[in-house]
KENU-576276 format. One record per atom (N, C-alpha, C): residue in one letter; y, x, z. Coordinates in steps of 0.02 Angstrom, whole numbers, plus 50000, padded with zeros to 5 digits. Last residue first. Layout:
REM residues N
AYXZ;...
END
This chain:
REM residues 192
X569795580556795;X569975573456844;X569755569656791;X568685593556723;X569425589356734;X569395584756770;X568115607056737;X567835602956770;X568535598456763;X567875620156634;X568335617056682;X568335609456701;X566985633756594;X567085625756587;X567385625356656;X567025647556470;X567105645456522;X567105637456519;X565645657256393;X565875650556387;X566375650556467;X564995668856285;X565225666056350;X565695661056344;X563255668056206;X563965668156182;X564385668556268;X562005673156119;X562285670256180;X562975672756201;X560555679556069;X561155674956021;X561235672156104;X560645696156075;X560285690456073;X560965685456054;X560845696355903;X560285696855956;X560645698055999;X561355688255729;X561635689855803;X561045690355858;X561385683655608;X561085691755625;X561085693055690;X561755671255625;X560985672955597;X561015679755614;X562725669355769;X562515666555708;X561725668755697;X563235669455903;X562605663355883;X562545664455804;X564265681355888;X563755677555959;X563185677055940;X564715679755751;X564655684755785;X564095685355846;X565195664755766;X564625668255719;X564295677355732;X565945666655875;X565255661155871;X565175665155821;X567005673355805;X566605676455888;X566205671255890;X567395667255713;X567105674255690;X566695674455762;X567705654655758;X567265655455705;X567235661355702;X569025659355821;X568605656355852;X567845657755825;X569995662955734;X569545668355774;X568875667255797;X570045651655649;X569635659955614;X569545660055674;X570875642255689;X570185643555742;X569705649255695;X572065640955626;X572075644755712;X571325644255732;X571665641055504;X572025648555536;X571925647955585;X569985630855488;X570675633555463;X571135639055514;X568515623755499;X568825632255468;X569695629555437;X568135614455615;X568515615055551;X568825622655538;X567145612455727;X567585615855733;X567745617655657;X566265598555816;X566445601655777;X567035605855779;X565065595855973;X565615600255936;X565575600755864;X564555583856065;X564405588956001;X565115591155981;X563735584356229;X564295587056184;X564445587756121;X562915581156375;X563075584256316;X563745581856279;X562705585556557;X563305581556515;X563365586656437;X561495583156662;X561545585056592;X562465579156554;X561165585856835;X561295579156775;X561445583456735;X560645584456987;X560655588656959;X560725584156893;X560895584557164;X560575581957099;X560955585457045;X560135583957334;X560245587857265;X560245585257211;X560895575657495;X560255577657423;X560625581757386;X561495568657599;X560975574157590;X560445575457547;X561765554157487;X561645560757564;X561365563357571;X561925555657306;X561665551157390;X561805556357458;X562705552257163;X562415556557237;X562385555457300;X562205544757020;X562265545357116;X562255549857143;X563315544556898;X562935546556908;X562895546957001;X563405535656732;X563575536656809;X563035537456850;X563215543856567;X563275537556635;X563375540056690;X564025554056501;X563695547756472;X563525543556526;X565425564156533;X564825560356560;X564595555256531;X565885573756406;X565945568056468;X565325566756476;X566925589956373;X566125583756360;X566425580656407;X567785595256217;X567785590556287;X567195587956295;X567975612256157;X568075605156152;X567885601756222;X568475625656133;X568065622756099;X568085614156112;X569965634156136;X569785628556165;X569175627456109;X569825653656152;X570025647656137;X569715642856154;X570635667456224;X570265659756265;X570255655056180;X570385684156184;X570735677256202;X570135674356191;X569365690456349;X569925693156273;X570255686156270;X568295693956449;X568855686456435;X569095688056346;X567855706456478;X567525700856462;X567735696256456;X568915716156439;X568855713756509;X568495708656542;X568595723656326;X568555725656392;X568415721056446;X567375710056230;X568025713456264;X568145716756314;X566235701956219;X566255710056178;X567045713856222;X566405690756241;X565935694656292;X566095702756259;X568045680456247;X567715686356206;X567085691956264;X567675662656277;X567725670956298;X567595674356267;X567975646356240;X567635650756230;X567945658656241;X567845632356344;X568345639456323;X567685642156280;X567815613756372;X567475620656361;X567975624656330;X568155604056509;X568645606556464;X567995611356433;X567395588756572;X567425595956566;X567685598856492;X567365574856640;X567655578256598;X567465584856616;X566955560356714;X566695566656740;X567085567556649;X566465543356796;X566675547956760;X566895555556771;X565735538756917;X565805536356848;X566245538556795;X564585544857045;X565285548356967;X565225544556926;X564575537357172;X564115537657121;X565065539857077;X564065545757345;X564605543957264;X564255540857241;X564275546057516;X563945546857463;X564455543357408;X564665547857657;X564745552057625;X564245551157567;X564045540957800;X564295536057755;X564535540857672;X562725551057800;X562985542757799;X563795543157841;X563055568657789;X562815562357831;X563105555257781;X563065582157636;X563395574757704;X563095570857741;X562925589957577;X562485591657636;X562615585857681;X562715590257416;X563055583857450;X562785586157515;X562765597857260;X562365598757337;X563045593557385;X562605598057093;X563075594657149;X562595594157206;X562585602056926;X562265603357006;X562735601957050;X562445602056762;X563035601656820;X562665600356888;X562375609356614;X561835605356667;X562435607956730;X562865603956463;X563135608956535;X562725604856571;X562575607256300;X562265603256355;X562265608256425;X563195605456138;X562985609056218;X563025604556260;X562815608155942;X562895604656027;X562925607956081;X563775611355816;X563205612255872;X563195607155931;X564595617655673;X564305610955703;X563985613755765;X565895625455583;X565465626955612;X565195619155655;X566625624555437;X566495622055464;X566065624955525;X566605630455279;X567055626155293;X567355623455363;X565535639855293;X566275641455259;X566785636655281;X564505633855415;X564585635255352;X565495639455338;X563325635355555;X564195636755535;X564005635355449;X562545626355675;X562655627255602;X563235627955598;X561565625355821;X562055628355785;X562175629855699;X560725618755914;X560845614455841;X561445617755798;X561345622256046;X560845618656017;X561095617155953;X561915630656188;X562375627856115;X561545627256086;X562145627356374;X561705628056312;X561895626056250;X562265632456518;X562845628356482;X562445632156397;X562055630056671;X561705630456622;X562285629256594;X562615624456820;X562045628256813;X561745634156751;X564335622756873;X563855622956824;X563025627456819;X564305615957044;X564155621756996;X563905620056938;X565015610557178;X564805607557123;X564955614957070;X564595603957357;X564625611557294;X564275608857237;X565775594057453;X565105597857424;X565035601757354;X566385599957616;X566335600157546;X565645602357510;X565905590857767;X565625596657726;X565905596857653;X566305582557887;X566025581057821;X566385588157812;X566365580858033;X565645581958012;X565785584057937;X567805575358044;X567665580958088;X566705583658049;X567825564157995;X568225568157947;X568115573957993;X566805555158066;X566585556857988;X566965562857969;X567485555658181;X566775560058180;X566735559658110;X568565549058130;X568625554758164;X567935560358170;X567985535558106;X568445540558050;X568545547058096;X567545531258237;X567075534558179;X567515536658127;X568945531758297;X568245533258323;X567865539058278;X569555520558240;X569865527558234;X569295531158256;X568535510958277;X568655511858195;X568685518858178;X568755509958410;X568305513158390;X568195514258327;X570135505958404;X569775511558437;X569245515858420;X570115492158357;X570475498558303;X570315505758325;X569655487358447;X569155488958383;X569515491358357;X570425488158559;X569615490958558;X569535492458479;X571555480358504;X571585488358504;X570775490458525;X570905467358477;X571105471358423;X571265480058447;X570485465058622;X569815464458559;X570335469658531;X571705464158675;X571245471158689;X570785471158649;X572275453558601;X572675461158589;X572035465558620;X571325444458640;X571385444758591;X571725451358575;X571585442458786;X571125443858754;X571055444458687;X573085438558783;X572795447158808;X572235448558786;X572955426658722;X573395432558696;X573205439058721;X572435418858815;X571995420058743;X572485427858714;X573175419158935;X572405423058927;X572285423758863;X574415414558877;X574325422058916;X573435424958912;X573765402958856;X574095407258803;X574155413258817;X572305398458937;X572965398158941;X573435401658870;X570905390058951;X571145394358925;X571885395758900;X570335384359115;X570525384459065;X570755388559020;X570075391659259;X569515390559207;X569835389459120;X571135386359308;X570885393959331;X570275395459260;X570845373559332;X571495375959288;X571285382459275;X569875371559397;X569995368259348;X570355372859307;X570305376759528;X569595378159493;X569715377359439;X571255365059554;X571445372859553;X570825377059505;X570515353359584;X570865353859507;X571275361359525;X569815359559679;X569315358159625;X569795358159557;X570625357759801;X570415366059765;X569845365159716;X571005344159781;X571515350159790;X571095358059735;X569905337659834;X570195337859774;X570845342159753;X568835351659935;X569335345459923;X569645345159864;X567195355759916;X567785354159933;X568305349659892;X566225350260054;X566265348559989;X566995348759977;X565505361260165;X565905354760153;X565955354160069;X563825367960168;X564385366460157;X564785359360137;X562775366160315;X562825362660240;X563595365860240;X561045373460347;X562025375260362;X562135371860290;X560145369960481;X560215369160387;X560955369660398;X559245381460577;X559755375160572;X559735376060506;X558005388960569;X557975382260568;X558525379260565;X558675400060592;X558405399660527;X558295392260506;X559185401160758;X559625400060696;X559365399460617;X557865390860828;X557965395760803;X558565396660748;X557985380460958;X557945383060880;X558075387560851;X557095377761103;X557585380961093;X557455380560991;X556735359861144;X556415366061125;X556895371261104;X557265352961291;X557285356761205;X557015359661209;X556445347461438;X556905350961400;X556725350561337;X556695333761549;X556405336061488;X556875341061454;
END
């Protein structure tokens, strides 16, 4: 009587089981050593300081200064007397932000110095004097990639005595009652 011949698919190939030797090797191999936790832990920290330095690099390589212009700068409510001149102004301030995310504000504070210019003078400046300080009444957002645009008023008084005659003659001169058109020059200086 012969076999039937088998085909190598038909044998069942068992593995041995291995020995207690290379199971508590397995073992150990598996555990978490000080050498392992320590390397894994230094490459987490330099990866992620990697890629930190990363995105501070594309932010400080993308970002754009943004353009901050007075738009407007308006005297309202002008009253001089003998003693005194009064008014208001209202500097409309424009800020273009062309930035991506993460590049946005909000201004919680904001100063501007006002001058006043002789417009009648050769050189359109003549002397400077100081009219006074506006601030910002609230805080203000500028988001990404937007336009905005805010009102910082002002009221001015200016007391008639020697060092501001001049002052008071070139406003009344400007803005007073005989004056066409009534518009004066102003410089503003944007302070910290």
């Amino acid at each position: 009587p012969q076999q039937a011949s088998r085909s190598p698919s038909d044998r069942i190939w068992r593995q041995a089981p291995p020995s207690l030797a290379q199971s508590e090797m397995a073992e150990k191999r598996r555990r978490c050593t000080f050498k392992r936790c320590y390397c894994c832990c230094y490459c987490t920290f330099f990866l992620l300081i990697l890629a930190i330095g990363l995105f501070a690099a594309i932010v400080v390589a993308n970002f754009v200064q943004p353009e901050v212009t007075v738009k407007k700068t308006q005297f309202t409510g002008f009253m001089v007397s003998p003693s005194q001149a009064t008014f208001d102004v209202d500097l409309s301030i424009f800020i273009d932000n062309p930035n991506d995310w993460p590049i946005k504000a909000t201004i919680q504070e904001l100063k501007a110095n006002l001058y006043s210019l002789d417009k009648a003078a050769a050189d359109k400046i003549g002397e400077v004097h100081y009219v006074g300080l506006a601030t910002l009444p609230k805080p203000v957002v500028v988001d990404v990639q937007s336009q905005t645009t805010f009102i910082m008023p002002t009221k001015v008084t200016i007391k008639s005595n020697p060092e501001s005659a001049d002052l008071l003659a070139r406003l009344n001169r400007d803005c007073g009652l005989f004056a066409s058109p009534k518009t004066t020059k102003v410089r503003v200086v944007l302070a910290d």
